[in-house]
CHARMM-style PDB file with segment names, atoms N, HN, CA, C and O in Angstrom:
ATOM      1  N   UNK     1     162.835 119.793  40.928  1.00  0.00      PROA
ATOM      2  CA  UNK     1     161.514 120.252  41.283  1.00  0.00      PROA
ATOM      3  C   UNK     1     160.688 120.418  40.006  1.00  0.00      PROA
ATOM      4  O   UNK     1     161.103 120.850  38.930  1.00  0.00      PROA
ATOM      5  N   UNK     2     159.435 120.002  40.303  1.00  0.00      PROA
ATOM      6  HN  UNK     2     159.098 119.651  41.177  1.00  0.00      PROA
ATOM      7  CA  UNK     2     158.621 120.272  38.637  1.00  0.00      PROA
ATOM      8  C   UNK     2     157.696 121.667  39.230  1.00  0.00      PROA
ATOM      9  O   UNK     2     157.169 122.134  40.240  1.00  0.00      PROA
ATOM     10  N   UNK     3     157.895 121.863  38.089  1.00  0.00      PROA
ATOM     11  HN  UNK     3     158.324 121.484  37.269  1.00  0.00      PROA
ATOM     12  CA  UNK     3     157.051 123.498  38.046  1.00  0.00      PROA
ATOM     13  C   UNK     3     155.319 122.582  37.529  1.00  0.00      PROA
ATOM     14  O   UNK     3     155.203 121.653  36.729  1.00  0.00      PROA
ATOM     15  N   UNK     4     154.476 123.113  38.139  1.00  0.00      PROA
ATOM     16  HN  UNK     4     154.570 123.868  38.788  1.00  0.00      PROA
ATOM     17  CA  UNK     4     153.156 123.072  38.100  1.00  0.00      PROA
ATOM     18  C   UNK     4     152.730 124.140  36.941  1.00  0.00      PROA
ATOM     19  O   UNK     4     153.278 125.242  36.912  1.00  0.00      PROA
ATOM     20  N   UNK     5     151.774 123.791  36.023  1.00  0.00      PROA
ATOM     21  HN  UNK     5     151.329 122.896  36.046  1.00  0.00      PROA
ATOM     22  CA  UNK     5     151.306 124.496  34.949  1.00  0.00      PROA
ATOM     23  C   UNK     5     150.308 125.510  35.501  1.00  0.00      PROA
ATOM     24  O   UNK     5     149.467 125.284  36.371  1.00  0.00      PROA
ATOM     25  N   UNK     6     150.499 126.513  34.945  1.00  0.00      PROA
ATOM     26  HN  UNK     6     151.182 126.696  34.238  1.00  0.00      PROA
ATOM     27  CA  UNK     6     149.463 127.507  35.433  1.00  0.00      PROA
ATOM     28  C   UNK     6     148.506 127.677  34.161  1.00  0.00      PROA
ATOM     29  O   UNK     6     148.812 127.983  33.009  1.00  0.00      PROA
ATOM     30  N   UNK     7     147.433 127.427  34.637  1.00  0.00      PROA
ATOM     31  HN  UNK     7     147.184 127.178  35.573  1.00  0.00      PROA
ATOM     32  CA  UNK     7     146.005 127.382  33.626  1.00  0.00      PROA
ATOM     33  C   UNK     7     146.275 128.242  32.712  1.00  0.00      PROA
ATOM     34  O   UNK     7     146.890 129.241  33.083  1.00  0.00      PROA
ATOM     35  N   UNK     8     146.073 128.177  31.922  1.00  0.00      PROA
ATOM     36  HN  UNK     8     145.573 127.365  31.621  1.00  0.00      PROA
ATOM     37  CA  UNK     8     145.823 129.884  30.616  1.00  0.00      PROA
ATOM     38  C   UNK     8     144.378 130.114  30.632  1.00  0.00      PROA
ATOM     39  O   UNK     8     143.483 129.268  30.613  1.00  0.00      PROA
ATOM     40  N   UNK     9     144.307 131.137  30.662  1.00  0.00      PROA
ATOM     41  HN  UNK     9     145.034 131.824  30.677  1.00  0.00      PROA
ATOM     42  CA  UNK     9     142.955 132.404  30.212  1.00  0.00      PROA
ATOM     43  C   UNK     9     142.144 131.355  29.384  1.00  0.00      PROA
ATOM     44  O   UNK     9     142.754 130.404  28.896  1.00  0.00      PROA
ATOM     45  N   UNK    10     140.943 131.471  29.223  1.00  0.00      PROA
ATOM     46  HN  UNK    10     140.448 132.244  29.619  1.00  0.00      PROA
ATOM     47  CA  UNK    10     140.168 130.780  28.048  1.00  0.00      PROA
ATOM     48  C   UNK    10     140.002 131.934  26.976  1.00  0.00      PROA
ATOM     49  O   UNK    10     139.136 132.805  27.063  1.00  0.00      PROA
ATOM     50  N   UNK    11     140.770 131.857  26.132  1.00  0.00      PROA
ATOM     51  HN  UNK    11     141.473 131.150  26.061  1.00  0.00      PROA
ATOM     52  CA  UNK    11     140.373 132.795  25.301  1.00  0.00      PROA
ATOM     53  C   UNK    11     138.807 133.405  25.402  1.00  0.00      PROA
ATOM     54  O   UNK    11     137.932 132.919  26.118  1.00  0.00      PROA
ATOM     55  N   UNK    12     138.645 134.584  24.521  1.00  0.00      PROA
ATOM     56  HN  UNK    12     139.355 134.979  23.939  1.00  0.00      PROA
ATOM     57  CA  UNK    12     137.292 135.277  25.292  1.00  0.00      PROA
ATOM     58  C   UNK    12     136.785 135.596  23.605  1.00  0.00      PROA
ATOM     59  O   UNK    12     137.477 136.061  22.700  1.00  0.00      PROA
ATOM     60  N   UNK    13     135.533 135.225  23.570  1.00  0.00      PROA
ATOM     61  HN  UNK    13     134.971 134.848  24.306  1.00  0.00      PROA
ATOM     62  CA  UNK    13     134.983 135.409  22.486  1.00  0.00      PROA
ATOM     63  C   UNK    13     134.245 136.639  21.807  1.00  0.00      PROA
ATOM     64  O   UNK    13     133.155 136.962  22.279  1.00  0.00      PROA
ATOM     65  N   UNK    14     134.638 137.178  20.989  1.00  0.00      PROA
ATOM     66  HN  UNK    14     135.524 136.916  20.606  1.00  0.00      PROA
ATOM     67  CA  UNK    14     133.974 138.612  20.571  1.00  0.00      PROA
ATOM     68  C   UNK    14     132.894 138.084  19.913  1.00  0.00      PROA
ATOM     69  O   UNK    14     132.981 136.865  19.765  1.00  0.00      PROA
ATOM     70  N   UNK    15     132.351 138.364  19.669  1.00  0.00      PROA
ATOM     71  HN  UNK    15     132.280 139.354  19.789  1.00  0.00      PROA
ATOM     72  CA  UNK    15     131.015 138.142  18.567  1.00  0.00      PROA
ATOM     73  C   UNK    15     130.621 139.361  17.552  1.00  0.00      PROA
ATOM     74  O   UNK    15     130.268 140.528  17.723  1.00  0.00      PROA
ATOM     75  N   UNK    16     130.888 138.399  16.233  1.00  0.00      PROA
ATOM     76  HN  UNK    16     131.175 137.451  16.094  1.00  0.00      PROA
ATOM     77  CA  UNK    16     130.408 139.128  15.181  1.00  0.00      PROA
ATOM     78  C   UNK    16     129.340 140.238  15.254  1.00  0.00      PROA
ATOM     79  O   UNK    16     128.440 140.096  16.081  1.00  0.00      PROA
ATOM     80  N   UNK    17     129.362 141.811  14.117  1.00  0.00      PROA
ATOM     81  HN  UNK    17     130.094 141.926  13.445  1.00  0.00      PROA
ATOM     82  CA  UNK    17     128.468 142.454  14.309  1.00  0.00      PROA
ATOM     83  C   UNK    17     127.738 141.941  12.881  1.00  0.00      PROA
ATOM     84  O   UNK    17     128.238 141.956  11.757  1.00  0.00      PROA
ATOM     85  N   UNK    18     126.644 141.567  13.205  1.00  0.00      PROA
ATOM     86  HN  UNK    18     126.237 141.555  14.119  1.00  0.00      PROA
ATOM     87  CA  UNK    18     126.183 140.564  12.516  1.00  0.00      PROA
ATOM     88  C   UNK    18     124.545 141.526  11.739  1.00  0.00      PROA
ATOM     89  O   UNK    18     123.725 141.124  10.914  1.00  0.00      PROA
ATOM     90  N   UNK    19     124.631 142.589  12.328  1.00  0.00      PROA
ATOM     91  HN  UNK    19     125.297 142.916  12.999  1.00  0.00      PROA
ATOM     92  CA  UNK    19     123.439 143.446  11.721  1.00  0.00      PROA
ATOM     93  C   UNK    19     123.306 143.725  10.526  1.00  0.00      PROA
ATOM     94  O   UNK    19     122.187 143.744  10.013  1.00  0.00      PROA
ATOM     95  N   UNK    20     124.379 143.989   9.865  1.00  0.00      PROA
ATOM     96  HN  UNK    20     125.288 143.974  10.282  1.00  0.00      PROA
ATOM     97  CA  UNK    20     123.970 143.920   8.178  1.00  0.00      PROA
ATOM     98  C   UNK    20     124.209 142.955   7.337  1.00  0.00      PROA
ATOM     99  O   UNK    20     124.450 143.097   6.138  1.00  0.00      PROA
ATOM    100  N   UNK    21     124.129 141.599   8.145  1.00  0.00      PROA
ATOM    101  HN  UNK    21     123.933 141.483   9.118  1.00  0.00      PROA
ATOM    102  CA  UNK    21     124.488 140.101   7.496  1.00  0.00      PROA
ATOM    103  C   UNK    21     122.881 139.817   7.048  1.00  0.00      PROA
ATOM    104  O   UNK    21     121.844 140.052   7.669  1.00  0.00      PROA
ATOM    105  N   UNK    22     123.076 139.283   5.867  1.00  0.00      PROA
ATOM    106  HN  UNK    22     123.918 139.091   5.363  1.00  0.00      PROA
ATOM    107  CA  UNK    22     121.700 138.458   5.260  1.00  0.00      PROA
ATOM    108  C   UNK    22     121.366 137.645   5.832  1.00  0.00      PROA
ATOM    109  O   UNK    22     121.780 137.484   6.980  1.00  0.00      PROA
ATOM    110  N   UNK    23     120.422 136.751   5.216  1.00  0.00      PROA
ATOM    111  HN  UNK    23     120.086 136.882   4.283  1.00  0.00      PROA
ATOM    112  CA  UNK    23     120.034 135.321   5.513  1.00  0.00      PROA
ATOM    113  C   UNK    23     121.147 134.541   5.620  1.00  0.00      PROA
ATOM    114  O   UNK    23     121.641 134.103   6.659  1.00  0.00      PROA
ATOM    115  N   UNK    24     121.724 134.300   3.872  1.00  0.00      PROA
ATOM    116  HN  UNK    24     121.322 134.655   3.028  1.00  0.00      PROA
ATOM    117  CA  UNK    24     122.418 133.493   3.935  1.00  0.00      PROA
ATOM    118  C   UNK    24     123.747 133.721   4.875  1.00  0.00      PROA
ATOM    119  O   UNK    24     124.166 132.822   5.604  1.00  0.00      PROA
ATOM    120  N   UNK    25     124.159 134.578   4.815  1.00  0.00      PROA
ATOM    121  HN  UNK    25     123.819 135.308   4.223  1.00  0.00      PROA
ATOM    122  CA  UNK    25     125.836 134.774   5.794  1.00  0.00      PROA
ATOM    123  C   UNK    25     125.250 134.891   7.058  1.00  0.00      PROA
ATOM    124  O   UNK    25     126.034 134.983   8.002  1.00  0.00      PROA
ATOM    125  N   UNK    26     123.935 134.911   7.317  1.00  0.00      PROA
ATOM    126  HN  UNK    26     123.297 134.836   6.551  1.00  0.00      PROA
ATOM    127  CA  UNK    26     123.696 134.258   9.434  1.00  0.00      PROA
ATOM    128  C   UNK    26     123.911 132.442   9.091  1.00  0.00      PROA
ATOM    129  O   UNK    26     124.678 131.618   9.590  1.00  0.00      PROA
ATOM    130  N   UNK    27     123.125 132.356   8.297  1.00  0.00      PROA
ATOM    131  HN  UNK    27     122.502 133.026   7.893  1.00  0.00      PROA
ATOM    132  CA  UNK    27     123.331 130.617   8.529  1.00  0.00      PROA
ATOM    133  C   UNK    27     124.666 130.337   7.825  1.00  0.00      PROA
ATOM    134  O   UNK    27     124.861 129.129   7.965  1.00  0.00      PROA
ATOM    135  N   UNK    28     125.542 130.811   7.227  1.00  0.00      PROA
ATOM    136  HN  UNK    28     125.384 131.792   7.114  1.00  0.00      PROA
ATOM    137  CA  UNK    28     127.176 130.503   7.126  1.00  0.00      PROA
ATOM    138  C   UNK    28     127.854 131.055   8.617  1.00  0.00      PROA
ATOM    139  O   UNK    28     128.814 130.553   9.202  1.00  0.00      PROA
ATOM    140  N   UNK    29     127.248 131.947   8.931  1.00  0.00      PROA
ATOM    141  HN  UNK    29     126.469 132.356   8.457  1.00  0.00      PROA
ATOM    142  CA  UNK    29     128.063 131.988  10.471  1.00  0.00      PROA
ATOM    143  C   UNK    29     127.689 131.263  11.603  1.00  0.00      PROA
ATOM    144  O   UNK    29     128.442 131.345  12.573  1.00  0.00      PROA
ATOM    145  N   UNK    30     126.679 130.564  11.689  1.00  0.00      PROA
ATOM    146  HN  UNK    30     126.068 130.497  10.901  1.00  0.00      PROA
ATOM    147  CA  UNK    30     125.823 129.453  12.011  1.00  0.00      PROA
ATOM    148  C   UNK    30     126.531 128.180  12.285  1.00  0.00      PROA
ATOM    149  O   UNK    30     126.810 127.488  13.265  1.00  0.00      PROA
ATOM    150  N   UNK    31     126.717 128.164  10.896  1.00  0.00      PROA
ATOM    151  HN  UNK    31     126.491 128.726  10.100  1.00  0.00      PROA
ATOM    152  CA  UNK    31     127.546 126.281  10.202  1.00  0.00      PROA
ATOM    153  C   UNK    31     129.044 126.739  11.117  1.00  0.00      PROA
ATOM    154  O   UNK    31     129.693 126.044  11.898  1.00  0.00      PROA
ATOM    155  N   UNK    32     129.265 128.097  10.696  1.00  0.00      PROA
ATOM    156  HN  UNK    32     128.738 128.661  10.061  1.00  0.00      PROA
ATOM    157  CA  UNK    32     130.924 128.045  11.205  1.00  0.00      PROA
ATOM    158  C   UNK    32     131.087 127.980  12.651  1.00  0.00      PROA
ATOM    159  O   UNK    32     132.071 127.534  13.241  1.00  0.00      PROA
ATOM    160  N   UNK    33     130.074 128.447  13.143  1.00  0.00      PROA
ATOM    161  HN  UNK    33     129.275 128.810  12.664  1.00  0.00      PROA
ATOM    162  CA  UNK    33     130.171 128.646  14.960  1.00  0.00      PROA
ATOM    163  C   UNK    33     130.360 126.969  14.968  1.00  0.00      PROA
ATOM    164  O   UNK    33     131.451 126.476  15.254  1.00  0.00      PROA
ATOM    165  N   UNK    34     128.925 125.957  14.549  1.00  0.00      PROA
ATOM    166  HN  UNK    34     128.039 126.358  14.316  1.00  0.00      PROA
ATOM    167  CA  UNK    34     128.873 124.751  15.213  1.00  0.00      PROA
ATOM    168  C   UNK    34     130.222 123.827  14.639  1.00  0.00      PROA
ATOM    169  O   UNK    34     130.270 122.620  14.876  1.00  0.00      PROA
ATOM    170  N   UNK    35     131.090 124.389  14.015  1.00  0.00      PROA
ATOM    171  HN  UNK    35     131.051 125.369  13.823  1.00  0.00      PROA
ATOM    172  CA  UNK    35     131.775 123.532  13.470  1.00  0.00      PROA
ATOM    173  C   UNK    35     132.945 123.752  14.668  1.00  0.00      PROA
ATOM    174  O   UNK    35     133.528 122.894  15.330  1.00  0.00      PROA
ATOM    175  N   UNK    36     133.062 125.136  14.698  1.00  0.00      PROA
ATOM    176  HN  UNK    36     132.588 125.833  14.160  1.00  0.00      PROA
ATOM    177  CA  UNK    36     134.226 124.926  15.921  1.00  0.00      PROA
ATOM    178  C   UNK    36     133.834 124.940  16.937  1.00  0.00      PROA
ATOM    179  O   UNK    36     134.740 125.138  17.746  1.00  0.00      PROA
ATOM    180  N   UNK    37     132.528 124.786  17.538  1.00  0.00      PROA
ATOM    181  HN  UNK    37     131.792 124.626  16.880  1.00  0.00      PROA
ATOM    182  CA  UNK    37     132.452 124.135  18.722  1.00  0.00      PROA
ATOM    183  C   UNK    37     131.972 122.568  18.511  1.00  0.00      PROA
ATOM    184  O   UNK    37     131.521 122.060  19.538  1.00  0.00      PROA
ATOM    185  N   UNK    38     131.997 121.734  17.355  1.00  0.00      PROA
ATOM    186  HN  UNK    38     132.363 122.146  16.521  1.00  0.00      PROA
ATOM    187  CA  UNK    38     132.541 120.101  17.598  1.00  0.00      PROA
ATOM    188  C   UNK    38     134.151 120.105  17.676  1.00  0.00      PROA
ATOM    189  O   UNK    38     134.735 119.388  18.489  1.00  0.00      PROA
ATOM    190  N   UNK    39     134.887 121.020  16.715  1.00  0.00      PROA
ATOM    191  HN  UNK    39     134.412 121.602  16.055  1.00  0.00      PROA
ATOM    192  CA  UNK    39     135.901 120.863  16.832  1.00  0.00      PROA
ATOM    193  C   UNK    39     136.866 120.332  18.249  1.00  0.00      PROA
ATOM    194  O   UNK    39     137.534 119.324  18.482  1.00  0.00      PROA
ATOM    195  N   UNK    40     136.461 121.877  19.196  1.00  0.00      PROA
ATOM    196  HN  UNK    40     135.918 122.695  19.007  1.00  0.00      PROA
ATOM    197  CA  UNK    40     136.415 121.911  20.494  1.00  0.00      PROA
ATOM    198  C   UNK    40     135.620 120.838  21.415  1.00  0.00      PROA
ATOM    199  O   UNK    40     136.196 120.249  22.329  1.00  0.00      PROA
ATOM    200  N   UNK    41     134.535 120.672  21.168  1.00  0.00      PROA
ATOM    201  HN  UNK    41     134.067 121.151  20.425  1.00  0.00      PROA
ATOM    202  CA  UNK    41     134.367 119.115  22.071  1.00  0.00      PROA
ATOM    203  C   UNK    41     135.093 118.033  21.221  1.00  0.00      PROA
ATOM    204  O   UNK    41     135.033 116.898  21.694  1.00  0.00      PROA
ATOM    205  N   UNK    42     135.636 118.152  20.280  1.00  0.00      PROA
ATOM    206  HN  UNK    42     135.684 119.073  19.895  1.00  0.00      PROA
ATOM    207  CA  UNK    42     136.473 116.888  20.050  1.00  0.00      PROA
ATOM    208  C   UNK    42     137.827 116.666  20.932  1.00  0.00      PROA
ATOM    209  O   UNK    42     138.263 115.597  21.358  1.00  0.00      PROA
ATOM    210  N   UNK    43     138.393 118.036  21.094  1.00  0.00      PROA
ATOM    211  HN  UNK    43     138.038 118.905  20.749  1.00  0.00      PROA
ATOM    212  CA  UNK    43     139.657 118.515  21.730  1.00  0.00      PROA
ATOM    213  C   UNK    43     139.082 117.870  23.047  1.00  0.00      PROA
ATOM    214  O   UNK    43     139.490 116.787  23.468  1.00  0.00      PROA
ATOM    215  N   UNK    44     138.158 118.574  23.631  1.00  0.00      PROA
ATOM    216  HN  UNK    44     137.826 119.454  23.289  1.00  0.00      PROA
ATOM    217  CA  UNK    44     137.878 118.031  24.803  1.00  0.00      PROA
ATOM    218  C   UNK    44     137.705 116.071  25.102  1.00  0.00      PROA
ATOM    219  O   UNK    44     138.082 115.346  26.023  1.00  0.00      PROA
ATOM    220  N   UNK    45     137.281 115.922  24.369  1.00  0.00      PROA
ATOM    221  HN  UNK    45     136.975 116.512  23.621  1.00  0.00      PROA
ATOM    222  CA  UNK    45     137.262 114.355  24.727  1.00  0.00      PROA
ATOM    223  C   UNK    45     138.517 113.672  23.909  1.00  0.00      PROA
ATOM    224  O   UNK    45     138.727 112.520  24.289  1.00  0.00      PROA
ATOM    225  N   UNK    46     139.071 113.962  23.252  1.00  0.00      PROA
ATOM    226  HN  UNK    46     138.900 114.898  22.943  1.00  0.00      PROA
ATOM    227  CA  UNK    46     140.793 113.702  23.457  1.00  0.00      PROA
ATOM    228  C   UNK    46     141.490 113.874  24.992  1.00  0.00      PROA
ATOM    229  O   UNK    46     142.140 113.065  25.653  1.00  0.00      PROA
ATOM    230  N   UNK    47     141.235 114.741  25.171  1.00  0.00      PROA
ATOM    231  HN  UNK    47     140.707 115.398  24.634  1.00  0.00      PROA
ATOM    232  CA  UNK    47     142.174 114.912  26.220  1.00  0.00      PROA
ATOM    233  C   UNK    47     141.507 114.564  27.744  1.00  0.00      PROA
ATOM    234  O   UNK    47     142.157 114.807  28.761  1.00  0.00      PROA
ATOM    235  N   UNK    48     140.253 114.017  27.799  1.00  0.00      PROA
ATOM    236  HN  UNK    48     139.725 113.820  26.973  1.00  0.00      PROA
ATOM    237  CA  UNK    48     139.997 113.623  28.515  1.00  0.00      PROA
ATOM    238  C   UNK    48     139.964 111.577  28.607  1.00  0.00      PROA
ATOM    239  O   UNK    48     139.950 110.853  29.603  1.00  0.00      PROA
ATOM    240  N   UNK    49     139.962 111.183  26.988  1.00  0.00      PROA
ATOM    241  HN  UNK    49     139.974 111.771  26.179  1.00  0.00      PROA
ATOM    242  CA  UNK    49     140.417 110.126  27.684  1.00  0.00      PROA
ATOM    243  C   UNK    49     141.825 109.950  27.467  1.00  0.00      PROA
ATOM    244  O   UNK    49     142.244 108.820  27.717  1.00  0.00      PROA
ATOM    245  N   UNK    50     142.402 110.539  27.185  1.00  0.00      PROA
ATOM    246  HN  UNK    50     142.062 111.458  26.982  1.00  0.00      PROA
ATOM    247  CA  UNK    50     144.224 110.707  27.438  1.00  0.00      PROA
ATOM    248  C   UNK    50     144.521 110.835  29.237  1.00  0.00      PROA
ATOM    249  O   UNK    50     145.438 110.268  29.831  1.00  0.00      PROA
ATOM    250  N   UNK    51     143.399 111.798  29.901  1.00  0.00      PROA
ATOM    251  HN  UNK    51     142.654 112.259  29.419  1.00  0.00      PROA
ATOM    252  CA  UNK    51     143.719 111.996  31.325  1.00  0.00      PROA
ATOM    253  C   UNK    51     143.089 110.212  32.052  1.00  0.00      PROA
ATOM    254  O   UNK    51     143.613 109.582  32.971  1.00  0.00      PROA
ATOM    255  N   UNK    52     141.518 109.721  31.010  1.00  0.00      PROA
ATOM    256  HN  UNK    52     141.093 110.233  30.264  1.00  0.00      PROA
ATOM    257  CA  UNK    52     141.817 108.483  31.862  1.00  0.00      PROA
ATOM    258  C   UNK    52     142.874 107.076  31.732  1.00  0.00      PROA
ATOM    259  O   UNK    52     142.993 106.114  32.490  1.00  0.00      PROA
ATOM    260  N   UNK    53     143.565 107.410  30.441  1.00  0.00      PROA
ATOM    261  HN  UNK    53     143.469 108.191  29.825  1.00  0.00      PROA
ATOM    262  CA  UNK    53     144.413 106.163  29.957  1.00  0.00      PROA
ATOM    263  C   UNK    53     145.579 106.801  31.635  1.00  0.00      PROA
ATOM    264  O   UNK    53     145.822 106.234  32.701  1.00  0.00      PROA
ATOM    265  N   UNK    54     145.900 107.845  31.211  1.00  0.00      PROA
ATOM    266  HN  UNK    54     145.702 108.306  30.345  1.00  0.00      PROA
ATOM    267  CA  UNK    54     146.882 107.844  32.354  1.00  0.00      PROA
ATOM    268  C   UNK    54     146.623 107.697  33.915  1.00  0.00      PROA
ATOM    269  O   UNK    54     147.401 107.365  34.809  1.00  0.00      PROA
ATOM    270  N   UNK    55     145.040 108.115  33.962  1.00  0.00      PROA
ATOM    271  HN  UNK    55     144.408 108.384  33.236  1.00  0.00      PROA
ATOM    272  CA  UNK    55     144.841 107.757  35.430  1.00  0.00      PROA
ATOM    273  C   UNK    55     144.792 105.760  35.601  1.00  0.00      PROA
ATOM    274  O   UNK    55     145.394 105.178  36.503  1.00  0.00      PROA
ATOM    275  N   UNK    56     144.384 105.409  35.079  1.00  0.00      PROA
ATOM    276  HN  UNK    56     143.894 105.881  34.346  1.00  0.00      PROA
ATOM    277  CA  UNK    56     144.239 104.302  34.532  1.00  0.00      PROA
ATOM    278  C   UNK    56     145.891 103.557  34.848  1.00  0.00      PROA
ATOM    279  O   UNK    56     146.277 102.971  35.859  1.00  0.00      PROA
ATOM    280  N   UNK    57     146.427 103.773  33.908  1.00  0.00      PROA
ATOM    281  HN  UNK    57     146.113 104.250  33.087  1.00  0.00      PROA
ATOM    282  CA  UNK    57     148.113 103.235  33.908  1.00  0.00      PROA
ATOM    283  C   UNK    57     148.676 103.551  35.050  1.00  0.00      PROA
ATOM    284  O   UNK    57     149.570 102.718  35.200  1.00  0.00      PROA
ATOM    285  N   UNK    58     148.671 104.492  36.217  1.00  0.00      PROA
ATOM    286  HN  UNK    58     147.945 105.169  36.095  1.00  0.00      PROA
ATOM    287  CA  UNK    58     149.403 104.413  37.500  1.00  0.00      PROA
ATOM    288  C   UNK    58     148.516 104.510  38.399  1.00  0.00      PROA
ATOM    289  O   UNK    58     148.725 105.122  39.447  1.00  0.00      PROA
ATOM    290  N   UNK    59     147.490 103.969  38.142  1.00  0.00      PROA
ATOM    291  HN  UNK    59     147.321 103.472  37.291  1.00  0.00      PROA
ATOM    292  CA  UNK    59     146.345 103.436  39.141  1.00  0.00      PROA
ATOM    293  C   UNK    59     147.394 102.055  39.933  1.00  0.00      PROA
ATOM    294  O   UNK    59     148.182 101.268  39.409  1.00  0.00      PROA
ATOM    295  N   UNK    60     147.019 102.208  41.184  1.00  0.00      PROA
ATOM    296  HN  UNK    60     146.379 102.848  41.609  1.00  0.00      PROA
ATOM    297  CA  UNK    60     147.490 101.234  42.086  1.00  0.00      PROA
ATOM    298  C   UNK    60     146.734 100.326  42.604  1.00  0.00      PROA
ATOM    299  O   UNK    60     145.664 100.634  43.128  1.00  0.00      PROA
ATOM    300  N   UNK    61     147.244  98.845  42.528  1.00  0.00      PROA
ATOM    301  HN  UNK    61     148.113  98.595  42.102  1.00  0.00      PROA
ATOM    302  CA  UNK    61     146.205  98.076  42.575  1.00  0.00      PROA
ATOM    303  C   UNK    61     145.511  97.775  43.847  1.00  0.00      PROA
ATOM    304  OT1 UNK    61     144.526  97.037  43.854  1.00  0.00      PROA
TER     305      UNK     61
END
């Protein structure tokens, strides 16, 4: 029998207290946010065309 994966939590995001940040360390926390969210849409479109190579490969003709 295969055990079915049970989703995990999406991790939950705190957000910086960002009130006594300058100029410059808002736009370094700025650069850092958008960097890991390409990171994360990169993850995401990995694994989405990984889900179509495989839908793809036991596609029935």
């Amino acid at each position: 029998m295969i055990e079915e994966e049970t989703p995990k939590p999406a991790p939950r995001f705190v957000p910086a207290s960002i009130d006594s940040w300058g100029v410059a360390e808002l736009h370094g926390y700025i650069a850092a946010l958008r960097a890991e969210i390409s990171r994360a849409e990169a993850a995401i479109a990995t694994r989405e065309a990984h889900r179509g190579a495989a839908d793809a490969f036991f596609r029935r003709p």
